[in-house]
C-alpha positions as CSV (number, residue, x, y, z in Angstrom):
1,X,-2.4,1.7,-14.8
2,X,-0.2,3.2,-17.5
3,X,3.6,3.5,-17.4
4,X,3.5,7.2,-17.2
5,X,0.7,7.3,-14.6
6,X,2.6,4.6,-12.0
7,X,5.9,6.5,-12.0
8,X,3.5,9.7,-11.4
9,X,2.2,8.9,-8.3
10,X,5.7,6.9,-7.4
11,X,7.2,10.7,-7.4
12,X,4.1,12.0,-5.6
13,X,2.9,9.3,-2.7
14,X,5.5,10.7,-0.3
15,X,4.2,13.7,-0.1
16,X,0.5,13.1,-1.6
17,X,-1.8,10.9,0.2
18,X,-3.8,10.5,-2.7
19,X,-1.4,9.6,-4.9
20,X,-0.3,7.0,-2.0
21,X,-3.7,6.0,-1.9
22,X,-4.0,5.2,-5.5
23,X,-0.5,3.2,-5.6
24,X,-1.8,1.4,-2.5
25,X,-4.8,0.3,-3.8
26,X,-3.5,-0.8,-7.3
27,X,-0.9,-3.0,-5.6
28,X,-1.9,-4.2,-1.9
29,X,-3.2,-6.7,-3.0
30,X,-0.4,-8.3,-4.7
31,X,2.2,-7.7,-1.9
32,X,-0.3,-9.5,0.4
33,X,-0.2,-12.8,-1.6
34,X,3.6,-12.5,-2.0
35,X,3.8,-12.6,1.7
36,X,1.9,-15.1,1.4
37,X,3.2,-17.3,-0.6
38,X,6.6,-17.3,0.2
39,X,6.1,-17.3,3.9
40,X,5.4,-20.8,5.8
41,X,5.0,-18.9,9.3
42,X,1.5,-17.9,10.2
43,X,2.6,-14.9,12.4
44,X,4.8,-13.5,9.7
45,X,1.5,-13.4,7.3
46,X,-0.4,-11.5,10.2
47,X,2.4,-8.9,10.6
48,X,2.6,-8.0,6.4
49,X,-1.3,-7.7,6.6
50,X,-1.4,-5.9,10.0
51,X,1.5,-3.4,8.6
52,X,-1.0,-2.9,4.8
53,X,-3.8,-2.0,7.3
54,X,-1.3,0.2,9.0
55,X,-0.3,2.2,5.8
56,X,-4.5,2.3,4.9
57,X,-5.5,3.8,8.0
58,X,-2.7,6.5,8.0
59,X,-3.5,7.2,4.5
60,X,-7.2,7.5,5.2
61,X,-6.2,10.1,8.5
62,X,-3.8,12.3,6.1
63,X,-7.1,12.3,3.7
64,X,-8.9,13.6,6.1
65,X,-6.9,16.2,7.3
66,X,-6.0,17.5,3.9
C-alpha cells in the first residue's frame, strides 16, 4: 500500500467501513504479533485478539447495512 493510498483511507475509516476494512486488513495482522510479542500474559494476548475480532465483526455489520 502506497503513501498516498494509507493516509486515504486513514482520513476515510471513520466514517467509511470500507476504507476501515481495507486499513484493517493491511495491518491486523501486525498489531496481533506486537501484542504478542511484547506481552508475557496469556490473557492479555486473548483480549488484543478478542478486541481485532471485535473491530472485524462491526466492520462486516456496517458493510452490510451500507
Amino acid at each position: 500500500m502506497d503513501r498516498e493510498n494509507e493516509n486515504n483511507l486513514i482520513k476515510n475509516a471513520e466514517h467509511d467501513p470500507q476504507a476501515f476494512g481495507e486499513l484493517f486488513e493491511e495491518y491486523h495482522g501486525g498489531i496481533l504479533r506486537y501484542c504478542i510479542y511484547h506481552t508475557s500474559q496469556v490473557l492479555l494476548y486473548q483480549l488484543c485478539r478478542t478486541q481485532a475480532v471485535r473491530v472485524e465483526n462491526k466492520r462486516k455489520i456496517q458493510e452490510r447495512t451500507v
